[in-house]
N, C-alpha and C positions, 0 to 999 in steps of 0.2 A: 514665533519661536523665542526660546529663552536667547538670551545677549552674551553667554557664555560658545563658545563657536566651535572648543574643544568639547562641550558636552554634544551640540549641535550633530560636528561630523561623528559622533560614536552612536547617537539613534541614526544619523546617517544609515553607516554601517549596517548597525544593529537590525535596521527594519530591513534592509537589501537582504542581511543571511535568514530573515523571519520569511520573507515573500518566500526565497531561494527555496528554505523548508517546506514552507508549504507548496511548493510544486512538486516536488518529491513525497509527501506526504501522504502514505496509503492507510491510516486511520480514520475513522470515524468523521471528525469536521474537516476533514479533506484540507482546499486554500482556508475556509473561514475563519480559524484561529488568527491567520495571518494578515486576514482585512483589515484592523487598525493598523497595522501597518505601512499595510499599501495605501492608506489614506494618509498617513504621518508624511510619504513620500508625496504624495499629489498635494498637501497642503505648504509643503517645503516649498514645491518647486512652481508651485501654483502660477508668481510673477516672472517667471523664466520662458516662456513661451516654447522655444525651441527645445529647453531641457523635458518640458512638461511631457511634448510626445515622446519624445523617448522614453519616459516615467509610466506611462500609460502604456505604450509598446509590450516595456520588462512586464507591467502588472497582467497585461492579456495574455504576452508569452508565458508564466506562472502558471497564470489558471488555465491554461490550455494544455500544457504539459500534465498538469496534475488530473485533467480529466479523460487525457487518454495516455497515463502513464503502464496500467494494465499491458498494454500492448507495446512499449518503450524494451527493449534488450539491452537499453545503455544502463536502464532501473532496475529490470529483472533479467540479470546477466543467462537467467536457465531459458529466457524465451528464447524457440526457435532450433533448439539444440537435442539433440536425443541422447534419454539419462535409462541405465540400466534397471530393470527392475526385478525381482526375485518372485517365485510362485507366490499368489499373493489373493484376495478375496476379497468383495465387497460388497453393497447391495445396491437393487437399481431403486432409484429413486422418483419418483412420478411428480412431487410437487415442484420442484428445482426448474429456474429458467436457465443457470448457469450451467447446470453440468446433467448428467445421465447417473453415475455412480458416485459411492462415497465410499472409496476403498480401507480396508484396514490392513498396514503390513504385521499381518501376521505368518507369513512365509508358509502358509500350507493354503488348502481349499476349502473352500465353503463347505458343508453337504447338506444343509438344510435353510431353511428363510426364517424370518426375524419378520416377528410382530409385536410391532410398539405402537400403543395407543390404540390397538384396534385396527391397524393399519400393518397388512403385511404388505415384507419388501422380499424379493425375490433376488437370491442368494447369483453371483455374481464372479464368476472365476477371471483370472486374468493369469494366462501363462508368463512365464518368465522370458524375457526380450529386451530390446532397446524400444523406446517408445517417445513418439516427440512431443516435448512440450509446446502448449498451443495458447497458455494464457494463465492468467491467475485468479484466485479466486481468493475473497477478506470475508473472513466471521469476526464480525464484532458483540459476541458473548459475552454478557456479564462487562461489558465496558470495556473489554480488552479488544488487542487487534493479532491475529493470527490469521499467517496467509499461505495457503495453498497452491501447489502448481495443478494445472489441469494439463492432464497429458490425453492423446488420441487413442484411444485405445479399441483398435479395431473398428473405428466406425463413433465409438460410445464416448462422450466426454467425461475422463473420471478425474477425481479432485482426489489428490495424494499429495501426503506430509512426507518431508525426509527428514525431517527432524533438525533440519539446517535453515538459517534465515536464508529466503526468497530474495529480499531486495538487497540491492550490491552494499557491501559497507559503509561507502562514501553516503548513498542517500540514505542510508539509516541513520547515518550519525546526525548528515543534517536538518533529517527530516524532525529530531530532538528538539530545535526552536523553537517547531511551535507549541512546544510546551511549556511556553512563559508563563501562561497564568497560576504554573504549580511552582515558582520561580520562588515565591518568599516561602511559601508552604517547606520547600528543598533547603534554604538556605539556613531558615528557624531551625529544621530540623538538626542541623549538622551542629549548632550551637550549643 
């Protein structure tokens, strides 16, 4: 490590809020952004023996969090909880592991099915009710990340947007670190 000990404890820092991110982290490279960092830590602490597991502990605790964050309500404050919903429609979907429907709120009823690509989907009503949410669902289209709750609906798992972020504030914001690699891209920019 460099022999400056003020820059030292600030990747300290820096790489502990990176891991942190990426445990929270429901984008596209999940923890992986965050692996040089978790190695900056295991190279830190490498001659520390006793500090090392606990380095190691935090980095498994990370990646453990981040791979079964889906199902976390401390991450996605709507799990668990039943959310209202208005008359509403959607179609059932055959190829999906994740879910049954892909609803659209358009506050009225289907009355007919939808063929795209040669592939008809079968038009898909959902009364107006309380309905519990049961899980999440990420499209990563076009490199973006948008995420869906999956509610029970009747039996059928359907994937509806409310137009509101999914994951609680706190791990949005942090889950932003591990966006270091657009870090100078960001900072040239503002110049």
């Amino acid at each position: 490590m460099i022999k400056n000990k003020y820059f030292n404890y600030g990747l300290i820092i820096f790489s502990i809020l990176v891991c942190l991110g990426g445990a929270v982290n429901s984008g596209w490279s999940g923890f992986w952004l965050a692996s040089p960092f978790a190695l900056v830590l295991i190279f830190y602490f490498f001659r520390h023996k006793t500090i090392l597991g606990f380095v190691i502990g935090f980095i498994v605790l990370c990646i453990t969090i981040n791979l079964t964050q889906d199902k976390n309500p401390l991450i996605y404050p709507k799990l668990n909880q039943e959310i209202a919903l208005k008359d509403t429609c959607g179609w059932l979907v055959h190829d999906s592991k994740e879910y049954d429907i892909y609803l659209f709120n358009h506050n009225e009823y289907c009355s007919e099915d939808s063929v795209i690509g040669g592939v008809t989907y079968k038009a898909y009503n959902i009364t107006a009710g309380n309905y519990k949410v049961i899980g999440v669902y990420h499209s990563y289209a076009d490199m973006g990340d948008k995420t869906y709750h999956i509610i029970d609906a009747n039996g059928k798992r359907a994937v509806v947007s409310f137009g509101e972020l999914a994951q609680a504030p706190w791990a949005n914001k942090l889950s932003l670190f591990v966006m270091w690699p657009v870090f100078p891209i960001l900072i040239f920019g503002l110049v």
